[in-house]
C-alpha positions as CSV (number, residue, x, y, z in Angstrom):
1,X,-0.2,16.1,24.2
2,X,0.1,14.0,21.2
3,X,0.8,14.9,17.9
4,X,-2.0,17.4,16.5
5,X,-1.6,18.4,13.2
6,X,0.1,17.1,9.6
7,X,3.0,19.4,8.8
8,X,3.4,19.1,5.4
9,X,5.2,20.1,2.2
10,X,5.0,23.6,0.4
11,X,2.5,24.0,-2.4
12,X,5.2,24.4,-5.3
13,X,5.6,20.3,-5.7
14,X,2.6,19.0,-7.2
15,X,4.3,15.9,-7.5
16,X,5.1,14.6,-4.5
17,X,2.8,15.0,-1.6
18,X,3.1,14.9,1.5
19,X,4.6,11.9,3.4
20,X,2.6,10.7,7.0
21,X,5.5,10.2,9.5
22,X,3.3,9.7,12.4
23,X,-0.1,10.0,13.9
24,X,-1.3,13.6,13.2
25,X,2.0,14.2,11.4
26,X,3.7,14.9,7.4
27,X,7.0,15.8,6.7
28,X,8.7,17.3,3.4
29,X,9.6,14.5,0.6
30,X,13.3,14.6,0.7
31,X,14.9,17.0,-1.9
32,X,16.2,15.5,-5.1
33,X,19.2,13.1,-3.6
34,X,22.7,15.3,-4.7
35,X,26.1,13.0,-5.6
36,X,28.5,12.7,-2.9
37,X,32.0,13.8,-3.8
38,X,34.5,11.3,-4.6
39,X,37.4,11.4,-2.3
40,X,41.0,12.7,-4.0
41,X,43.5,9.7,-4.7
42,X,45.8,9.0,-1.5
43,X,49.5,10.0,-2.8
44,X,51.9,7.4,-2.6
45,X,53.2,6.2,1.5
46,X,57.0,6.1,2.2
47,X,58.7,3.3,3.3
48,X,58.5,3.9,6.9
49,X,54.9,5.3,7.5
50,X,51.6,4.4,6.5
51,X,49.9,5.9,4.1
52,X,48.0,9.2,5.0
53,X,44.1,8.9,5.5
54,X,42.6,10.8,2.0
55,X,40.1,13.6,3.8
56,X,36.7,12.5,3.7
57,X,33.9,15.4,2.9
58,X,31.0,15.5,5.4
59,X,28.5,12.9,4.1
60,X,24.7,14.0,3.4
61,X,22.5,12.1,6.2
62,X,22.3,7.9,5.4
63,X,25.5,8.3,3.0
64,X,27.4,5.3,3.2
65,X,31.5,6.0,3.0
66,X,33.7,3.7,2.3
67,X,36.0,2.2,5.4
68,X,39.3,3.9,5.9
69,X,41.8,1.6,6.1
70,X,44.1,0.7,9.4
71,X,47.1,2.5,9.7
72,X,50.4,0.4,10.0
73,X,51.9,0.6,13.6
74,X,55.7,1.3,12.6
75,X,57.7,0.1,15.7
76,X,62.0,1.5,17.0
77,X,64.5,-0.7,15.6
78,X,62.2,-2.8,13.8
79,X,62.0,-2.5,10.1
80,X,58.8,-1.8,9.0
81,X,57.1,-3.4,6.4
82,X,56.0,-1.7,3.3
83,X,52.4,-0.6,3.7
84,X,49.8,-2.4,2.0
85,X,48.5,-1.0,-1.4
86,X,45.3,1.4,-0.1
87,X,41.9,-0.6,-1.3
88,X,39.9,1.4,-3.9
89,X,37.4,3.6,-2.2
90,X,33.8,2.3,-3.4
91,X,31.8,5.4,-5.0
92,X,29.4,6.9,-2.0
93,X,25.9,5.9,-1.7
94,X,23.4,8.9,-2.8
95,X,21.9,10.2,0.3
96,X,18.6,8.4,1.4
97,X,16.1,10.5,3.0
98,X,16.1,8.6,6.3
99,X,13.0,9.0,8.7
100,X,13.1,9.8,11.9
101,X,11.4,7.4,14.5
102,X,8.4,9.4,15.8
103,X,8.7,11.2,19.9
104,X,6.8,8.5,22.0
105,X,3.6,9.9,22.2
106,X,2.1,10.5,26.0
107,X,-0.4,8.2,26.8
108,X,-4.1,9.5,26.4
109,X,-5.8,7.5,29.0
110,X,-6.5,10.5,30.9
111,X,-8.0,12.2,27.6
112,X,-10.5,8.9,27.3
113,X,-11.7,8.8,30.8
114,X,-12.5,13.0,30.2
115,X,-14.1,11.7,26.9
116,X,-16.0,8.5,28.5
117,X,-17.0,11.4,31.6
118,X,-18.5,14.1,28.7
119,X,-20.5,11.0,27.0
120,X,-21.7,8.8,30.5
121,X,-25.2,9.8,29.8
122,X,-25.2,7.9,26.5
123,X,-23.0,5.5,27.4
124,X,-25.1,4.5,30.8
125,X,-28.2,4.3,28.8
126,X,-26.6,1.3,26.3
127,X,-24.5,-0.3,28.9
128,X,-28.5,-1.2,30.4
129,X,-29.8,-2.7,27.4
130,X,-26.8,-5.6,27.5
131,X,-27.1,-6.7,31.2
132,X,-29.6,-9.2,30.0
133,X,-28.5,-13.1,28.9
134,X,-30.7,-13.2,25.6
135,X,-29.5,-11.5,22.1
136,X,-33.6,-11.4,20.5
137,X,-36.0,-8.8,19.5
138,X,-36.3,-7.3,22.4
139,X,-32.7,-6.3,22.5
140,X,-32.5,-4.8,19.2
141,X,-35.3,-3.2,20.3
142,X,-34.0,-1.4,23.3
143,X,-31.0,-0.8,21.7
144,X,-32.8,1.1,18.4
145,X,-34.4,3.3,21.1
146,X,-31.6,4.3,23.4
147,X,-29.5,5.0,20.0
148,X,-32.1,7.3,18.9
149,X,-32.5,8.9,22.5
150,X,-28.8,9.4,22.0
151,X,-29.8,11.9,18.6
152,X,-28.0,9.2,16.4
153,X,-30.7,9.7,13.7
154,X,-33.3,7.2,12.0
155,X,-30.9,6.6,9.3
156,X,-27.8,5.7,11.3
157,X,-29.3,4.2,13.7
158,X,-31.1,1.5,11.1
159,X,-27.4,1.3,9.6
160,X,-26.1,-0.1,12.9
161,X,-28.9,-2.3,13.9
162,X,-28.6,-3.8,10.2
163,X,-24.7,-3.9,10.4
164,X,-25.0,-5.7,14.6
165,X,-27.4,-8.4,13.2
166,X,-24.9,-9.2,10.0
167,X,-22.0,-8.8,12.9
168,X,-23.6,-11.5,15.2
169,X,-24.5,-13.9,12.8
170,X,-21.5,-14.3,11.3
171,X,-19.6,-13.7,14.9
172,X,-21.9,-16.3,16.3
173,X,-22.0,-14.7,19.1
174,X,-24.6,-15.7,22.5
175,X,-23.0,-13.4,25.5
176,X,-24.4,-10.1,25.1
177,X,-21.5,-8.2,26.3
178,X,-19.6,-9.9,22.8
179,X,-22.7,-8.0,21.1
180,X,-21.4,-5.0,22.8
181,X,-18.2,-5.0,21.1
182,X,-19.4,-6.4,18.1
183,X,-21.7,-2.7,18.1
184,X,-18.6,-0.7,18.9
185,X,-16.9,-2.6,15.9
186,X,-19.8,-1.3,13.5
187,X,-19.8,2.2,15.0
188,X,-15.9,2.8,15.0
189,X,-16.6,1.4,11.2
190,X,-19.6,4.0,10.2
191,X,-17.5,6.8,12.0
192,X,-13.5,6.2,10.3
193,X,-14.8,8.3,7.1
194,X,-14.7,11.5,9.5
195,X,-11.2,10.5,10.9
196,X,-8.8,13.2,9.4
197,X,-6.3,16.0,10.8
198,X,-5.5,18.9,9.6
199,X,-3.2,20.2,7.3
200,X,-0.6,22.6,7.7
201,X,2.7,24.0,5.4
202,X,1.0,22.8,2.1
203,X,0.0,26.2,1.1
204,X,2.2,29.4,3.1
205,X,0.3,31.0,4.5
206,X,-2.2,28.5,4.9
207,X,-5.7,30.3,5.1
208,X,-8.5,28.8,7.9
209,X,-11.9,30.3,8.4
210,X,-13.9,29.7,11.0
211,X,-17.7,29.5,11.3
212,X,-20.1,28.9,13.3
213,X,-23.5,30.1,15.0
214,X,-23.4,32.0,18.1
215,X,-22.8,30.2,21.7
216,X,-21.2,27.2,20.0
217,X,-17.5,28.4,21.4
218,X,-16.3,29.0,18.1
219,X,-13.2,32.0,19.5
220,X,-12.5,29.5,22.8
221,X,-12.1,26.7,19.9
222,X,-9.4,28.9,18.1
223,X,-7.8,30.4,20.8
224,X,-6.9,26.7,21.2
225,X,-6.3,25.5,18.0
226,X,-3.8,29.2,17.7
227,X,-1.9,28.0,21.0
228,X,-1.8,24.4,20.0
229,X,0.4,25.6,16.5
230,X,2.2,28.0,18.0
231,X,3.7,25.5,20.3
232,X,4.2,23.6,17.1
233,X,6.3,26.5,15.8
234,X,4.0,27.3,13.5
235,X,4.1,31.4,13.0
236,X,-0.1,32.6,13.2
237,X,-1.5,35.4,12.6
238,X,-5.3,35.8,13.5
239,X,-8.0,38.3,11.9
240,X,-10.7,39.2,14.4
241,X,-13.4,39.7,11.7
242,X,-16.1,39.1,14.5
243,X,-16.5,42.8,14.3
244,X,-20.4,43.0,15.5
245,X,-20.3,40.8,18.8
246,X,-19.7,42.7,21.8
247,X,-16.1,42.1,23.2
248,X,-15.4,39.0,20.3
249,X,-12.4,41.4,19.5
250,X,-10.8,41.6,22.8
251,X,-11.3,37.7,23.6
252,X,-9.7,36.8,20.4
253,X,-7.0,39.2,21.7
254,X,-6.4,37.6,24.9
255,X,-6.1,34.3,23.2
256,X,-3.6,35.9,21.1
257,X,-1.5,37.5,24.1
258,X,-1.8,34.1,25.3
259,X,-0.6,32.0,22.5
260,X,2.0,35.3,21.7
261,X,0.6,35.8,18.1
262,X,-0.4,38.8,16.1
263,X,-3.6,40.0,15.3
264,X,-5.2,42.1,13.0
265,X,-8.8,43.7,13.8
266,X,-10.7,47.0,13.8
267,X,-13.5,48.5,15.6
268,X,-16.5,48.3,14.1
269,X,-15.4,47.2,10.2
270,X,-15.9,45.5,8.2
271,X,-15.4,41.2,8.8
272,X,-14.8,41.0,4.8
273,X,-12.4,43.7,4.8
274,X,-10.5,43.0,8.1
275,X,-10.5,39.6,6.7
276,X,-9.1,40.6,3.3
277,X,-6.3,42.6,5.3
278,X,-4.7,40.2,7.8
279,X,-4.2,37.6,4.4
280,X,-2.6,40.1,2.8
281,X,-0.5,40.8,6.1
282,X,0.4,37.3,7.0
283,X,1.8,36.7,3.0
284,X,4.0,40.2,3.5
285,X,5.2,39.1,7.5
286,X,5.8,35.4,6.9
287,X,2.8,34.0,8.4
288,X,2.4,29.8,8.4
289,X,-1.2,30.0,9.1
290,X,-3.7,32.7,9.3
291,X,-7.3,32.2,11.1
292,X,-10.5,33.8,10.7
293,X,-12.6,34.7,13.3
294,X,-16.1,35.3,11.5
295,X,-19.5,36.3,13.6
296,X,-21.8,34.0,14.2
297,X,-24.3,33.5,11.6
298,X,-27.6,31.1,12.2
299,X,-28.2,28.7,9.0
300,X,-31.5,30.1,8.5
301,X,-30.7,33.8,8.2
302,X,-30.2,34.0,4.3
303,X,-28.9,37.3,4.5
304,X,-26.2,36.5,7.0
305,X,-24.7,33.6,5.5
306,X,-24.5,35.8,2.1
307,X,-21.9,37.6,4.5
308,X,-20.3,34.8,5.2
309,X,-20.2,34.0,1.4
310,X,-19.2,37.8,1.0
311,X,-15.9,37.3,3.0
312,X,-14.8,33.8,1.3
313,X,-14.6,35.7,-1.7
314,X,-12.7,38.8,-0.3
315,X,-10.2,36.0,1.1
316,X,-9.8,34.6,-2.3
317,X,-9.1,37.9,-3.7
318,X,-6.4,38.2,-1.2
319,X,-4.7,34.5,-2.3
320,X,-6.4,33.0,-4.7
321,X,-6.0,29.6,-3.7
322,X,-7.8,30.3,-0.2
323,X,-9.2,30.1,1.7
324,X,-7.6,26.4,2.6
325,X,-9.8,25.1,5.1
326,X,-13.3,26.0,5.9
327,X,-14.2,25.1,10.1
328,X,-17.5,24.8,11.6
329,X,-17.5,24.7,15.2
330,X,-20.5,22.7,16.2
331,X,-22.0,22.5,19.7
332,X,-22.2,18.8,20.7
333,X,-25.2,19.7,22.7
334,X,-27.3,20.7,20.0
335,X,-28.2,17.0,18.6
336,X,-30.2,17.0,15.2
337,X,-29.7,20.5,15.1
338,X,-25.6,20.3,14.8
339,X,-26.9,17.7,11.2
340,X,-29.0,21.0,10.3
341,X,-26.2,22.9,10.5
342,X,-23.6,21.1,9.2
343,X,-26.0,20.8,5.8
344,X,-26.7,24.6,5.3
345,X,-22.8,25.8,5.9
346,X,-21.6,23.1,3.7
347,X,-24.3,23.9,1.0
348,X,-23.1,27.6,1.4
349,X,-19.5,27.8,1.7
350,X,-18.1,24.1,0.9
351,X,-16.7,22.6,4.4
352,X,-13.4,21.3,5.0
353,X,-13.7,20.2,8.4
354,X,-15.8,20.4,11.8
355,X,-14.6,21.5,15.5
356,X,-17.1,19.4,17.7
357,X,-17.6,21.1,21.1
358,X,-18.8,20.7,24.6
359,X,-19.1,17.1,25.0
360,X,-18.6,17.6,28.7
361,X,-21.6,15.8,30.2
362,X,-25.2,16.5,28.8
363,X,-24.0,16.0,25.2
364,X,-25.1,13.0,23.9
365,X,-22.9,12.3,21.0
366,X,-25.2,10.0,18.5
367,X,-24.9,13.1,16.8
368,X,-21.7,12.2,15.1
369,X,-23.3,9.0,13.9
370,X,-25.7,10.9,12.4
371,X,-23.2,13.0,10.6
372,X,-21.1,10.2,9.1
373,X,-24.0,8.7,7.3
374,X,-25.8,11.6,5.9
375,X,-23.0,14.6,5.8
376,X,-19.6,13.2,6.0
377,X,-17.4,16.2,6.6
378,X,-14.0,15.3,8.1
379,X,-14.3,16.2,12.2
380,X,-10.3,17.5,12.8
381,X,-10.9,18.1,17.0
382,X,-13.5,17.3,19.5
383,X,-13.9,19.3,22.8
384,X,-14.8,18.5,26.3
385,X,-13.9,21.7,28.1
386,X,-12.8,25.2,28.9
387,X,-9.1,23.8,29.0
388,X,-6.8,24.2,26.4
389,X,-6.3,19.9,26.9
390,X,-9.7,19.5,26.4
391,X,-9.2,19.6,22.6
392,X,-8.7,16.6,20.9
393,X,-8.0,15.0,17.3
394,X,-11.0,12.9,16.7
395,X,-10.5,9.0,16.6
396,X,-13.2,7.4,15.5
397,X,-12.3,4.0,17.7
398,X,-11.4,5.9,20.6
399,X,-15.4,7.9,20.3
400,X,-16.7,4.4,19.6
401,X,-15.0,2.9,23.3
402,X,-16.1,6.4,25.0
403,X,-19.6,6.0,23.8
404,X,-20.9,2.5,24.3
405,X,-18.4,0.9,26.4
């Protein structure tokens, strides 16, 4: 697995944010660089052995010492030289903050071909329209209709067909198939806006809720997300304010049990309340992170996504600069619907970042498209199974390939 978060700096440094070190990944600006000491002068060498080597602290990481000079061999029966005067020791660098070449990162061919496998249906469809040897009308054509087959949207999709035809003219291009790449150019393009990972160690603990409407495998999504940080060492502690769906408490649980984290719930309370508790319980316990299972609320249930409004206030209350992030899990299956949704959560509560799910083999995946033109909130994973592989950080080249290639 690949790297799958930024670790970054605590809150208390508004001046120096922080610094990417690889794919996925921040690190800590180094502190303010401390002097190294200077070395005490070597006392004077006898006539007969060389002059003692002046102790040397322990340099900081990257300091620089200056050499320590040869000692003079002093031989039986064989006057020895006097010792040369010891050269001046050259003040010691400041220590540099030196970064660390990132792990090699496993390949993800396997992760692309599960990808390419949850989007064939889409990407079949478009591989069809370039078997022909002409680039005319009737491509474009084909090509507007299987885009919008593949829930791309009206608007998108004439944002591609526009951005091909400038692509091709200027590309000169004659050989469909270079039209082909030329349209995975333009999509990986419309879809880089939504290419962002998430952030923890900015804020302790940092604060995630998660929402979502029922059925779109919003607990699966962060029962993985939970085991994915705690493998990263990150301490999490989850709140299992889904307090009105049937057994939502004791999956969260076994998710927990899994990843070995705590968990704070209660039969039957209140979501704003249990929510409210487990902040104040991961400040007091050390917590990195702290998650937020909420219940499932449709979009067009005014009084249920007052709820949901009802516990990001409670949260704030608790820390007042949460909650951090704000995750809706969308179902990848859903099409126009997932845009619908992403709209009326966002309106409501101010997204931070989506979970897209289930792109396992009926999704279609145009969706995302869709999403990038109209409602651009960052995507942070994409799902294409039960397994706790099967979640991904979103690339949008790597979606463009698995699409239409």
């Amino acid at each position: 697995m690949f790297s799958f978060f930024k670790k970054s700096a605590p809150a208390p440094a508004p001046a120096e944010g922080p610094t990417l070190l690889s794919e996925g990944w921040t690190v800590k600006p180094a502190s303010s660089p401390v002097p190294a000491p200077v070395p005490a002068p070597a006392p004077e060498a006898s006539a007969s052995l060389p002059a003692p080597v002046p102790p040397q602290a322990a340099a900081p990481l990257a300091t620089v010492a200056a050499p320590t000079p040869a000692p003079v061999v002093v031989r039986p029966a064989v006057p020895a030289p006097p010792p040369p005067p010891a050269p001046a020791t050259a003040p010691a660098a400041a220590p540099v903050a030196v970064t660390m070449p990132p792990p090699a990162a496993p390949p993800r061919q396997s992760w692309m071909e599960r990808l390419r496998a949850g989007l064939r249906k889409t990407g079949g469809s478009i591989a069809g329209v370039f078997t022909g040897t002409k680039i005319d009308d009737q491509l474009y054509d084909e090509l507007e209709e299987v885009l919008l087959l593949a829930d791309t949207g009206v608007k998108a999709t004439q944002f591609l067909l526009d951005d091909l035809r400038r692509r091709v003219k200027e590309a000169k291009a004659t050989d469909p198939q270079a039209v082909r790449g030329l349209l995975v150019d333009a999509l990986a393009e419309l879809l880089k806006p939504l290419e962002k990972g998430l952030e923890v160690g900015r804020y302790t603990p940092t604060v995630v809720m998660v929402v979502g409407v029922n059925g779109a495998g919003k607990t699966t999504s962060i029962g993985k997300l939970t085991r994915h940080l705690a493998e990263a060492n990150q301490k999490v502690l989850l709140a299992a304010a889904d307090t009105f769906r049937a057994a939502a408490r004791e999956q969260l649980g076994v998710w927990a049990d899994r990843a070995q984290v705590e968990i704070i719930s209660q039969e039957g309370g209140d979501p704003a309340a249990v929510s409210f508790d487990a902040v104040n319980a991961g400040r007091a316990r050390g917590a990195d992170v702290v998650i937020a299972d909420t219940a499932g609320r449709l979009p067009t249930q005014i009084h249920l996504m007052e709820e949901l409004k009802k516990i990001k206030r409670v949260i704030t209350k608790a820390q007042a600069d949460g909650p951090h992030e704000v995750l809706l899990v969308v179902d990848g299956n859903t099409g126009q619907n997932a845009l619908n949704q992403v709209r009326a959560f966002d309106d409501a509560l101010g997204l931070t970042g989506l979970i897209v799910t289930k792109l396992d083999g009926t999704a279609k995946g145009g969706v995302l498209a869709a999403i990038a033109r109209e409602r651009p909130v960052p995507v942070y994973f994409i799902g294409v199974g039960e397994k706790l592989e099967d979640l991904e950080t979103f690339s949008a080249r790597e979606f463009a390939r698995a699409l239409l290639e």
